[in-house]
KEPAKE-710565 format. One line per field, with one value per atom (N, C-alpha, C): residue number from 1; residue in one letter; chain; atom name; x, y, z. Coordinates in Angstrom, 2 decimals. Example, Ala and Ser with C-alpha at 12.3 -4.5 7.8 and 13.67 -1.06 7.14 Angstrom:
BEGIN
i: 1 / 1 / 1 / 2 / 2 / 2 .
aa: A / A / A / S / S / S .
ch: A / A / A / A / A / A .
at: N / CA / C / N / CA / C .
xx: 13.19 / 12.30 / 13.20 / 12.85 / 13.67 / 12.90 .
yy: -5.69 / -4.50 / -3.30 / -2.25 / -1.06 / 0.03 .
zz: 7.80 / 7.80 / 7.80 / 7.08 / 7.14 / 7.87 .
//
This chain:
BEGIN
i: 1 / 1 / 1 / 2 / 2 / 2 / 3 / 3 / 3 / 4 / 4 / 4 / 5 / 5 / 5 / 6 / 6 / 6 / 7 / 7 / 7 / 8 / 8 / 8 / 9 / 9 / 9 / 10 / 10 / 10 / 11 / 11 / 11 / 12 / 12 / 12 / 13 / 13 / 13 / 14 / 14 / 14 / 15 / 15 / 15 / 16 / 16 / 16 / 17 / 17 / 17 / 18 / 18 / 18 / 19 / 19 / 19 / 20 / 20 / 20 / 21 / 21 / 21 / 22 / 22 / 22 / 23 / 23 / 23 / 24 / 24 / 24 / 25 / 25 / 25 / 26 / 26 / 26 / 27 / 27 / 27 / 28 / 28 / 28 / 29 / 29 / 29 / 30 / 30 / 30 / 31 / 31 / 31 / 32 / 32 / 32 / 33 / 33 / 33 / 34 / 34 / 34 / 35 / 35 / 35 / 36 / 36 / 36 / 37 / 37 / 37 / 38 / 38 / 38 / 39 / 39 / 39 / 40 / 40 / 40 / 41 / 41 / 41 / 42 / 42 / 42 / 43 / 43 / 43 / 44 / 44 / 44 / 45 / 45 / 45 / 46 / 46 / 46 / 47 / 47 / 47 / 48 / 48 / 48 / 49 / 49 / 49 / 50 / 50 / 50 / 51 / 51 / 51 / 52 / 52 / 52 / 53 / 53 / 53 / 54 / 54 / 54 / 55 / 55 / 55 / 56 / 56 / 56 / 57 / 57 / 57 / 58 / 58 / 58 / 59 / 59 / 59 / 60 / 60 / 60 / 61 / 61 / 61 / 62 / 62 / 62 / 63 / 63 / 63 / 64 / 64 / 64 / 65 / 65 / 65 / 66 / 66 / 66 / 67 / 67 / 67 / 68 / 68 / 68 / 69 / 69 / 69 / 70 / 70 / 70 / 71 / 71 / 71 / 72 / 72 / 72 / 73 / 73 / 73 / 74 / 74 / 74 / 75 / 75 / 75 / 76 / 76 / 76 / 77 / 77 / 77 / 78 / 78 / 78 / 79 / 79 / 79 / 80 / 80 / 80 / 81 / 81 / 81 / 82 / 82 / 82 / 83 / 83 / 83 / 84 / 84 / 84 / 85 / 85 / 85 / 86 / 86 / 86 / 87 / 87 / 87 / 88 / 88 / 88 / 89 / 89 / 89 / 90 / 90 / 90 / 91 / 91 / 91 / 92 / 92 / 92 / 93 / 93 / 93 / 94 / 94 / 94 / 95 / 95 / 95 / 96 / 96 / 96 / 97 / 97 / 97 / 98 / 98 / 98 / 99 / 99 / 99 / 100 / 100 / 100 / 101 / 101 / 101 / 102 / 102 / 102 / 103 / 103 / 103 / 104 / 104 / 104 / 105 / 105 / 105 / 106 / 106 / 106 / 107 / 107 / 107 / 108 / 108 / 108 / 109 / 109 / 109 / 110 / 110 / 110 / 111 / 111 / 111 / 112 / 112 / 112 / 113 / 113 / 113 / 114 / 114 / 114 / 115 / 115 / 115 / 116 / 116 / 116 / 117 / 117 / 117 / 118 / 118 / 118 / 119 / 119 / 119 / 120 / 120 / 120 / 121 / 121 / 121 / 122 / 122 / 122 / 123 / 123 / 123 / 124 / 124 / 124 / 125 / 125 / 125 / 126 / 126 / 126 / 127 / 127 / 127 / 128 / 128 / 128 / 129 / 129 / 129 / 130 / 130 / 130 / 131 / 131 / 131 / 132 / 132 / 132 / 133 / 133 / 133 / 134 / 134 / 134 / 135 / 135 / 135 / 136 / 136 / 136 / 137 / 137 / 137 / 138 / 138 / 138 / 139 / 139 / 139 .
aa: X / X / X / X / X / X / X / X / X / X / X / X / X / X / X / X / X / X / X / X / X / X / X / X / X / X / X / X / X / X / X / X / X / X / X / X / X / X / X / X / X / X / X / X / X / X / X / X / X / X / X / X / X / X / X / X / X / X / X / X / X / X / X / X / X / X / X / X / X / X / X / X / X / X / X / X / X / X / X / X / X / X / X / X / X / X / X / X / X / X / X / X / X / X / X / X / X / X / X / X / X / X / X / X / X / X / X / X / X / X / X / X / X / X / X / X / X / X / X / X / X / X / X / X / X / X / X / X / X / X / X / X / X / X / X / X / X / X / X / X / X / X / X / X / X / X / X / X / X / X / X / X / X / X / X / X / X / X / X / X / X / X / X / X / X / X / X / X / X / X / X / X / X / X / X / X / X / X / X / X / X / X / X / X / X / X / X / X / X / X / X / X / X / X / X / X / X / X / X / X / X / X / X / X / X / X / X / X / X / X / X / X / X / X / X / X / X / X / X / X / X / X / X / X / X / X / X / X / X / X / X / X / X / X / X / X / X / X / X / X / X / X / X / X / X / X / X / X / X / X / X / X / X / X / X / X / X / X / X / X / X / X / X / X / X / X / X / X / X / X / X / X / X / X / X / X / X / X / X / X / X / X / X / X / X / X / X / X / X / X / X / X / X / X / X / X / X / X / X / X / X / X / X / X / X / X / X / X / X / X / X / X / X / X / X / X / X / X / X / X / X / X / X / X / X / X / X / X / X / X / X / X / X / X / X / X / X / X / X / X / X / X / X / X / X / X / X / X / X / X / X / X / X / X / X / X / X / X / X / X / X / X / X / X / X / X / X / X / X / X / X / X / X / X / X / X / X / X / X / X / X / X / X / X / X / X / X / X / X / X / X / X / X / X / X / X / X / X / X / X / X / X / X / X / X / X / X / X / X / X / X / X / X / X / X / X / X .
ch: A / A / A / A / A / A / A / A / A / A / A / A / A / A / A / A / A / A / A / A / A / A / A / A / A / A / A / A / A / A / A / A / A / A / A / A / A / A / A / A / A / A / A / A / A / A / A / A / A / A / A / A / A / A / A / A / A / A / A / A / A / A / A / A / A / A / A / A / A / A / A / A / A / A / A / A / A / A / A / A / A / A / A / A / A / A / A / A / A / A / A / A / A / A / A / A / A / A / A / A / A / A / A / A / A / A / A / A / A / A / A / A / A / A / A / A / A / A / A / A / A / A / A / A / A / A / A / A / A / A / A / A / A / A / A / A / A / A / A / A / A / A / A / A / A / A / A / A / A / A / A / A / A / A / A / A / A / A / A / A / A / A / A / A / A / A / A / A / A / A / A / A / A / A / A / A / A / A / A / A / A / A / A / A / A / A / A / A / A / A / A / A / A / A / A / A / A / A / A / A / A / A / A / A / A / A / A / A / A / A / A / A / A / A / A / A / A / A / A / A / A / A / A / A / A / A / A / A / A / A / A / A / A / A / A / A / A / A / A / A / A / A / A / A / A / A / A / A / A / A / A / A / A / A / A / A / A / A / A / A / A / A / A / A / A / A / A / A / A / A / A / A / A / A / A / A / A / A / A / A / A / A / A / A / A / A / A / A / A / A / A / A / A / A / A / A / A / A / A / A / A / A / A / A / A / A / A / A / A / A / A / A / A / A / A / A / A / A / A / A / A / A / A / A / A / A / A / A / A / A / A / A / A / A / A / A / A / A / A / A / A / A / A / A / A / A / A / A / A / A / A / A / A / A / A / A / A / A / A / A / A / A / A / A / A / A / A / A / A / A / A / A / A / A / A / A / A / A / A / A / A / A / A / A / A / A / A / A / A / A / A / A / A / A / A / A / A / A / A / A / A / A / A / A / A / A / A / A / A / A / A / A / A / A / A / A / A .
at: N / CA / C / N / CA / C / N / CA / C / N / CA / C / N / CA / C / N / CA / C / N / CA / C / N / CA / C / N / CA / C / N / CA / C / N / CA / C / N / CA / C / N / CA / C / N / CA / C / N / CA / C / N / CA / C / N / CA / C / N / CA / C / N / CA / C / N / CA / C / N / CA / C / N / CA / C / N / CA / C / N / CA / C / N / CA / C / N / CA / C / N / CA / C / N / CA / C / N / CA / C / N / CA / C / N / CA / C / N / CA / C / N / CA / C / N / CA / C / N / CA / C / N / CA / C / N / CA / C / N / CA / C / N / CA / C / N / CA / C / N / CA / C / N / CA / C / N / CA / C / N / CA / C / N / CA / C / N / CA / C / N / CA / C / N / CA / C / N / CA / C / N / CA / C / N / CA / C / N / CA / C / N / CA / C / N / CA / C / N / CA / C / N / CA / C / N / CA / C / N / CA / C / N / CA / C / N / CA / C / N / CA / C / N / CA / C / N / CA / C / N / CA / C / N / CA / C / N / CA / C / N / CA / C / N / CA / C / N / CA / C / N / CA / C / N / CA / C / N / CA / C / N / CA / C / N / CA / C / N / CA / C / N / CA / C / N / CA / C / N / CA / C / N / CA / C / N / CA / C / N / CA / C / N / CA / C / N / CA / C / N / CA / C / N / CA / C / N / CA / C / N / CA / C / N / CA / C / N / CA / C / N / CA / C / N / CA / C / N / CA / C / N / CA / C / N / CA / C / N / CA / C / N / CA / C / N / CA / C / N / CA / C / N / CA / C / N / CA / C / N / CA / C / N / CA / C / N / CA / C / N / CA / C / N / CA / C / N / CA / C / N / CA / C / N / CA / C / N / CA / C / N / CA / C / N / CA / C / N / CA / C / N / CA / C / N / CA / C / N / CA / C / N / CA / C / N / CA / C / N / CA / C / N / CA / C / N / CA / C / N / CA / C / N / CA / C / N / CA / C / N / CA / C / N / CA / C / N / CA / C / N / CA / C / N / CA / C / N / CA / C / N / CA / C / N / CA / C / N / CA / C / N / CA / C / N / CA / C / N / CA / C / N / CA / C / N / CA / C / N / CA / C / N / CA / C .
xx: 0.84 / 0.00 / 0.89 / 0.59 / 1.39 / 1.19 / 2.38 / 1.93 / 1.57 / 0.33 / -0.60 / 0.43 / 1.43 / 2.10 / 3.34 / 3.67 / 4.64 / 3.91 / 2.63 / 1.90 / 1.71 / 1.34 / 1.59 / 2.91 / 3.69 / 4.98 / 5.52 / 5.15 / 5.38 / 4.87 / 3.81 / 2.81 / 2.94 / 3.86 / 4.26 / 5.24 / 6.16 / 7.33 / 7.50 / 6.23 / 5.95 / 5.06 / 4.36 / 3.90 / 5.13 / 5.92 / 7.15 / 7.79 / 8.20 / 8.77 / 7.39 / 6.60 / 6.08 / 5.69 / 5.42 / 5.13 / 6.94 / 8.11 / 9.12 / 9.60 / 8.79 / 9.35 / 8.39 / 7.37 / 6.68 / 6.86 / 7.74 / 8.46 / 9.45 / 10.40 / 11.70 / 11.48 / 10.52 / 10.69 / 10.42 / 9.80 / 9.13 / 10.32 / 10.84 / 12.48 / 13.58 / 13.75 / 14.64 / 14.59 / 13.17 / 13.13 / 12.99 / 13.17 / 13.18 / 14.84 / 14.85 / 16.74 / 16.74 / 15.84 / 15.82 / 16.75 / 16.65 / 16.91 / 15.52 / 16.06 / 15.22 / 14.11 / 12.98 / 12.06 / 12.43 / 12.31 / 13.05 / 11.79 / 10.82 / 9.80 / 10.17 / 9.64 / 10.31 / 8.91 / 8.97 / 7.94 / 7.91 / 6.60 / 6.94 / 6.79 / 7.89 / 8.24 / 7.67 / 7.00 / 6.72 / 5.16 / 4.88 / 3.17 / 2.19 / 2.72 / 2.44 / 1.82 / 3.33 / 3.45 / 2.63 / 3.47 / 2.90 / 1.69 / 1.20 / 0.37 / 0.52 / 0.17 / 0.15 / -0.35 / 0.21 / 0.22 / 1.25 / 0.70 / 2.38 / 3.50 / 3.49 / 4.89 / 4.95 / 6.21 / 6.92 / 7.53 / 7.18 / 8.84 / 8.19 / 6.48 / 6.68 / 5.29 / 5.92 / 5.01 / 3.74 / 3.21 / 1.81 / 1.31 / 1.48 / 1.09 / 0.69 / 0.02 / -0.30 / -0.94 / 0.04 / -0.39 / -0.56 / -1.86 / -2.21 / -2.32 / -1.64 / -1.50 / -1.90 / -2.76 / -3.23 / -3.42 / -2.72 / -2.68 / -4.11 / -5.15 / -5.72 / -6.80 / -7.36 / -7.88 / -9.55 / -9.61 / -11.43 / -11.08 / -11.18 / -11.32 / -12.71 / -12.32 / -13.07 / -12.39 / -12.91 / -12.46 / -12.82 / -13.90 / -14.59 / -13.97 / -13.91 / -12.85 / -11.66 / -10.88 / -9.53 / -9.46 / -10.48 / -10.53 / -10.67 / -11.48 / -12.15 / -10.90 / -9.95 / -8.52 / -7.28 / -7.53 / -6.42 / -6.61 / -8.18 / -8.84 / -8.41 / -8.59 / -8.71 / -6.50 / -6.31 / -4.36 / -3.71 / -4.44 / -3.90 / -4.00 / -2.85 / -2.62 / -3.61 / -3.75 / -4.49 / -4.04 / -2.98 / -2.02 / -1.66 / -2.54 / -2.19 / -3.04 / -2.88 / -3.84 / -3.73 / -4.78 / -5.02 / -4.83 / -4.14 / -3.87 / -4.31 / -5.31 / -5.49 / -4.88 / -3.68 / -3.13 / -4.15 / -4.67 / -5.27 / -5.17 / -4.76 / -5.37 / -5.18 / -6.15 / -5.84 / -4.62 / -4.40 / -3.50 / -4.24 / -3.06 / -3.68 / -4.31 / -4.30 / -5.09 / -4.19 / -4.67 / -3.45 / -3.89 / -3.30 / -3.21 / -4.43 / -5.00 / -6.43 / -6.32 / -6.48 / -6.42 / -7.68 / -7.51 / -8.45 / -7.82 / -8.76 / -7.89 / -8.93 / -8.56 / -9.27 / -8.83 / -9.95 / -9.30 / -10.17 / -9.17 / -10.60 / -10.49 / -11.84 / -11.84 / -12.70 / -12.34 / -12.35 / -13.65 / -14.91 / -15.80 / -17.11 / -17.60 / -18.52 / -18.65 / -17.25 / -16.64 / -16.60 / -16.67 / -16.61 / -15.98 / -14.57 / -13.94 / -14.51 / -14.75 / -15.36 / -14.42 / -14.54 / -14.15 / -14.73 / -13.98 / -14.53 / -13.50 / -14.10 / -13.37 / -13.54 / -12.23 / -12.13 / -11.22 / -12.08 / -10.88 / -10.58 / -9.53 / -8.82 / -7.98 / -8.45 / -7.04 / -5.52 / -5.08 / -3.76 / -3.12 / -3.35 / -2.90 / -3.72 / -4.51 / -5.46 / -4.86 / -4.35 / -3.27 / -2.09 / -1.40 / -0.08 / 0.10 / -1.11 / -1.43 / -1.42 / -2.37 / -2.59 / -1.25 / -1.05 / 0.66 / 1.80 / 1.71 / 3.32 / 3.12 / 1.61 / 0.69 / 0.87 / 0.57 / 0.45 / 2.27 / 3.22 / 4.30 / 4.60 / 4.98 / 5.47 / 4.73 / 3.42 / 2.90 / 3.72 / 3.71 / 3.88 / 5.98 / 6.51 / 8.10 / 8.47 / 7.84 / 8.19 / 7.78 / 6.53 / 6.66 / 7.23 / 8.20 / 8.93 / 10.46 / 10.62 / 11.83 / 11.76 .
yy: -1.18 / 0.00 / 1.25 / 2.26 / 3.48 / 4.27 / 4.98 / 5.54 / 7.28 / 7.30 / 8.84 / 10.02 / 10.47 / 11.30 / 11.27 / 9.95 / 10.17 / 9.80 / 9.80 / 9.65 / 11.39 / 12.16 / 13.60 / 14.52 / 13.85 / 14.47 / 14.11 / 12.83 / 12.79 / 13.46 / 13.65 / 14.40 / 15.86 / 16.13 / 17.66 / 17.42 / 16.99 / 17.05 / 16.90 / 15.85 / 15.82 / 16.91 / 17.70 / 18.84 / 19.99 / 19.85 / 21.44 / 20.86 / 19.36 / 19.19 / 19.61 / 19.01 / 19.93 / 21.18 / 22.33 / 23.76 / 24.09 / 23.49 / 23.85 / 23.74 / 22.78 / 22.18 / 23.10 / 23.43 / 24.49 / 25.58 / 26.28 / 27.76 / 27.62 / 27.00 / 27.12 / 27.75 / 27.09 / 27.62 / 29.33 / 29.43 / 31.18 / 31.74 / 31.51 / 32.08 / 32.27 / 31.16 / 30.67 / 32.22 / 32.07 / 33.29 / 34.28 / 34.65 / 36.54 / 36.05 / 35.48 / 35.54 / 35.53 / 34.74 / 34.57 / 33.76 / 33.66 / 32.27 / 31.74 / 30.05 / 29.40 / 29.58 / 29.09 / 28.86 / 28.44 / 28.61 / 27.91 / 27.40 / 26.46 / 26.13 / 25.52 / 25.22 / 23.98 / 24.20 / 22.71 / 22.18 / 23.03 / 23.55 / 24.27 / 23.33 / 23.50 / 22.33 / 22.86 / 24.15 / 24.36 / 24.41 / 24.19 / 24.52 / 23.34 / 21.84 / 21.47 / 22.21 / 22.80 / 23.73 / 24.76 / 25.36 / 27.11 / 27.20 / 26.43 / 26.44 / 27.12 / 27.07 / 27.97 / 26.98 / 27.31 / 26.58 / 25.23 / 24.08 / 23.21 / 24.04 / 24.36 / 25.01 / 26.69 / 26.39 / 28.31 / 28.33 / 29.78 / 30.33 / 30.85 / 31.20 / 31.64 / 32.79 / 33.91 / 34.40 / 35.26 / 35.12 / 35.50 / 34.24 / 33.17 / 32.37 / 30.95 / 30.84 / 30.08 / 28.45 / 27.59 / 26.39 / 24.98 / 24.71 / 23.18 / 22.47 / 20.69 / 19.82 / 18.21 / 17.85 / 16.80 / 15.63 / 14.56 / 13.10 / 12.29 / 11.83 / 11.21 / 10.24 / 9.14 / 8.39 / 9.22 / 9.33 / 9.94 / 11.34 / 11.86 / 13.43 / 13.99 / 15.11 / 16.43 / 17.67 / 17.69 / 19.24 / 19.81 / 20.49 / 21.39 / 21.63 / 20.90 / 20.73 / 21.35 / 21.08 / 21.03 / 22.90 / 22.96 / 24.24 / 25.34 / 24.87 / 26.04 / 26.35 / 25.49 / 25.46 / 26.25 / 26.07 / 26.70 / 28.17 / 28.61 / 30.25 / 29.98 / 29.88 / 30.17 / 30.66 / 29.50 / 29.97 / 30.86 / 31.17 / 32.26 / 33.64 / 34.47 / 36.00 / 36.65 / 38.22 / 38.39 / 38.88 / 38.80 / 39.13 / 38.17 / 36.93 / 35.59 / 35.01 / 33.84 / 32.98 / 31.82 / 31.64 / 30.05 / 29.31 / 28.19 / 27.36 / 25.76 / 25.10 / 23.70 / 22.55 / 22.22 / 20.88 / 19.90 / 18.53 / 17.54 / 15.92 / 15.15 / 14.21 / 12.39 / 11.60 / 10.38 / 9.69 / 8.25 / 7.25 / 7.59 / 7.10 / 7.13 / 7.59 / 8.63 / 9.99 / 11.32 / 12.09 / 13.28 / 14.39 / 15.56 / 16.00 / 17.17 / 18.11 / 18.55 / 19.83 / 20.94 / 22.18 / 23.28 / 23.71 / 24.72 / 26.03 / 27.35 / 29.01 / 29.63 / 30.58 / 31.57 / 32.49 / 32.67 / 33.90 / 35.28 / 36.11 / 37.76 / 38.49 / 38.80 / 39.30 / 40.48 / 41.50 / 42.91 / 43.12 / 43.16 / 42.99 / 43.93 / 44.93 / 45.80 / 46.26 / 47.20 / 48.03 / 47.43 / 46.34 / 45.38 / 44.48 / 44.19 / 43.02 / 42.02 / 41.00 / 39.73 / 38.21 / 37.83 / 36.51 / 35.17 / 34.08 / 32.97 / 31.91 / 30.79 / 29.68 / 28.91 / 28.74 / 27.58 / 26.37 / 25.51 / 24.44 / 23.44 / 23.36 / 23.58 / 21.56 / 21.33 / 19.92 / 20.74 / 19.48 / 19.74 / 20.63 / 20.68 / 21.20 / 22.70 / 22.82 / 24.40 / 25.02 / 24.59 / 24.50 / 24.82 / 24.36 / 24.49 / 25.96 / 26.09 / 27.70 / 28.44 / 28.50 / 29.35 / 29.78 / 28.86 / 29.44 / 29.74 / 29.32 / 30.04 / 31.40 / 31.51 / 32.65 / 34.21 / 33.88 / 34.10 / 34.24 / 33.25 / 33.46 / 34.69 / 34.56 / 35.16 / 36.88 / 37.06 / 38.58 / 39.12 / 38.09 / 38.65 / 39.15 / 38.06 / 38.09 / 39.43 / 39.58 / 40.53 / 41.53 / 42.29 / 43.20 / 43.69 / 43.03 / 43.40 / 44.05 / 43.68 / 44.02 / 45.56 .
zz: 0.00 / 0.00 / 0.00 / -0.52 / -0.85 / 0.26 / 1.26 / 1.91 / 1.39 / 2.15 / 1.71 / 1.47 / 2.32 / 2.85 / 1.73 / 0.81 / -0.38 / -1.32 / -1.55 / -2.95 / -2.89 / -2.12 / -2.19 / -2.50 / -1.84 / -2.21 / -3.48 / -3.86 / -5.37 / -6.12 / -6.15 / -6.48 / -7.06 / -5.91 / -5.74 / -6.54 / -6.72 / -7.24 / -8.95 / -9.02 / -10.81 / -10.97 / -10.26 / -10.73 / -10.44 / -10.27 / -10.15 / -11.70 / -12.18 / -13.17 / -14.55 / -14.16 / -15.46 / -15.19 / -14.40 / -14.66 / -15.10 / -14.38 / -14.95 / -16.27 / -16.69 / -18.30 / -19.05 / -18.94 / -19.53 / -19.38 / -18.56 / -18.19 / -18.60 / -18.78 / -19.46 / -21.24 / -22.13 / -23.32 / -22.72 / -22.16 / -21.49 / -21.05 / -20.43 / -19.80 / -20.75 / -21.42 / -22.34 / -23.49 / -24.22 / -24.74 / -24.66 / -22.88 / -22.50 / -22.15 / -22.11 / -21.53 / -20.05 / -19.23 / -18.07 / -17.51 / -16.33 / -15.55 / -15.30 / -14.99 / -14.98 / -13.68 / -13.64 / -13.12 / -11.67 / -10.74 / -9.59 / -8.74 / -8.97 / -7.84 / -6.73 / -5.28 / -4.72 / -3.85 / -2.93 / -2.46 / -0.94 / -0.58 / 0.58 / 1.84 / 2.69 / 3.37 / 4.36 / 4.98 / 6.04 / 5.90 / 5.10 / 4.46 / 6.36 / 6.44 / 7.67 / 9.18 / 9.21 / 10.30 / 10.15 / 9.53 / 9.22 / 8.40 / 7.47 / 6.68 / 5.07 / 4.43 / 2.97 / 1.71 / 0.95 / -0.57 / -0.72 / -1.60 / -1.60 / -2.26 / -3.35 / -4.10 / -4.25 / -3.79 / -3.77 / -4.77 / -5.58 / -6.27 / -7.37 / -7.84 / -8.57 / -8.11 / -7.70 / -6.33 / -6.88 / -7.87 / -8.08 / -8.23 / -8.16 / -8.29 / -6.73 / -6.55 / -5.04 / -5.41 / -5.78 / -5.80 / -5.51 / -5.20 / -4.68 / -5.27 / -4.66 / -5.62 / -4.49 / -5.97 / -5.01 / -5.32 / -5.49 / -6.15 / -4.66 / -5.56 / -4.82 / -5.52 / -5.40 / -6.16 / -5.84 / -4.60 / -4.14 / -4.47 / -5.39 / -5.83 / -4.86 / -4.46 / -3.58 / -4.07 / -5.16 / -6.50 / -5.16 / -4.96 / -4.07 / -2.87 / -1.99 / -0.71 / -1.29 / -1.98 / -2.39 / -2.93 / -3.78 / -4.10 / -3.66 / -2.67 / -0.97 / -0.35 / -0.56 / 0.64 / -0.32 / -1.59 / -2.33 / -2.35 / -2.26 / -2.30 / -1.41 / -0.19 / 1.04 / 1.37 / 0.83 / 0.77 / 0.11 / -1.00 / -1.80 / -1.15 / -1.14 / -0.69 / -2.09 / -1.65 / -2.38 / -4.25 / -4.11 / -4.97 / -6.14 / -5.28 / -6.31 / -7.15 / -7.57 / -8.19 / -7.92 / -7.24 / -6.77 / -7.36 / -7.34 / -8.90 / -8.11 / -8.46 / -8.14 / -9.35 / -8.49 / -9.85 / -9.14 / -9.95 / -9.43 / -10.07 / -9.51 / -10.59 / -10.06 / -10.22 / -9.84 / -10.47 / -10.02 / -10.96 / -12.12 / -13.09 / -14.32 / -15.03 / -14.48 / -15.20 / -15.72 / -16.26 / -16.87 / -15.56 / -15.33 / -14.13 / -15.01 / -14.22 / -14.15 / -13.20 / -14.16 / -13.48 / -13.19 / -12.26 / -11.53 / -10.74 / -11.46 / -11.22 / -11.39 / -10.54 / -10.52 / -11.87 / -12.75 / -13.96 / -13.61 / -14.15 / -13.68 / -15.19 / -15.31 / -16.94 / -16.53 / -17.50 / -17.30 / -18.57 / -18.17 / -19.22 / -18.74 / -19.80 / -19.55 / -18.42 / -18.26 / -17.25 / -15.63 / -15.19 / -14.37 / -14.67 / -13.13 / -13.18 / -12.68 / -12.85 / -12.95 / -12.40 / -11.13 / -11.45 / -11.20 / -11.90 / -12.67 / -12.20 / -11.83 / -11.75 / -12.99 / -13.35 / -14.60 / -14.45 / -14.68 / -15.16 / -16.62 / -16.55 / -17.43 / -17.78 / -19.01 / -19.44 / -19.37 / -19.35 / -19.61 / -20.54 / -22.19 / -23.20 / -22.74 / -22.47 / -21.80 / -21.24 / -20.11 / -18.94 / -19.41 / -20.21 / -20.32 / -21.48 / -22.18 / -22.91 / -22.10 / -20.97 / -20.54 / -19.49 / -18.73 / -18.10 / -18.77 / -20.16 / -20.63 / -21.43 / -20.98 / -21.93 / -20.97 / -19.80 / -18.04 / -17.76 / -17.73 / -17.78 / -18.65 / -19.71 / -20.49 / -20.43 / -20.13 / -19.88 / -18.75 / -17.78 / -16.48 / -16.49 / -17.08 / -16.93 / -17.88 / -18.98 / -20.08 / -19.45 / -18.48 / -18.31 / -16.94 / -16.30 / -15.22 / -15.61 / -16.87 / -16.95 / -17.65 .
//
């Protein structure tokens, strides 16, 4: 039987390798350095999000066969500063991983927000889409 506590941490760890493998083409072509995520080790204790490092961004990740989108999602709003975007990674065995964010759209003079979720290939547009706005205009 797998214990709960490293089916999560795995978990975490194949989700930092793919948001990293999808930020590198994004970096690569502003002339960045790379992406630096890592698993927040104090999240237990102190509480917060699983992964640090890419700080508008606040995200939960959750390998579990009994999916509770809802639960899971209540806790990622609830972790995100207000500065961020809740980002829910999710996904059973054998399944492709499954995303959920808060988006805010600026429509008939009212900002608006919307929970979406998102496949994989959706997902991986929309963050190197999101990357790339956000890195290009800091410099």
């Amino acid at each position: 039987m797998v214990n709960i506590r490293a089916k999560g941490q795995n978990g975490e760890r194949e989700a930092i390798r793919l948001l990293v493998d999808w930020a590198t083409p994004v970096t690569d072509s502003l002339g960045l350095a790379p992406v630096d995520l890592t698993r927040n080790l104090e999240q237990t204790r102190g509480g917060g999000y699983d992964l640090t490092g890419i700080d508008w961004l606040a995200v939960e990740v959750k390998r579990h066969e009994n999916l509770q989108v809802s639960q899971w999602w209540k806790q990622a709003v609830k972790q995100a500063q207000d500065h961020q975007t809740p980002l829910l990674m999710y996904r059973q065995n054998r399944t492709p991983w499954r995303f959920r964010l808060r988006a805010s759209v600026y429509h008939t003079g009212r900002l608006g927000h919307y929970t979406v979720d998102m496949a994989l290939p959706d997902a991986q547009l929309w963050f190197q889409t999101e990357l790339w706005v956000r890195l290009s205009n800091t410099g």
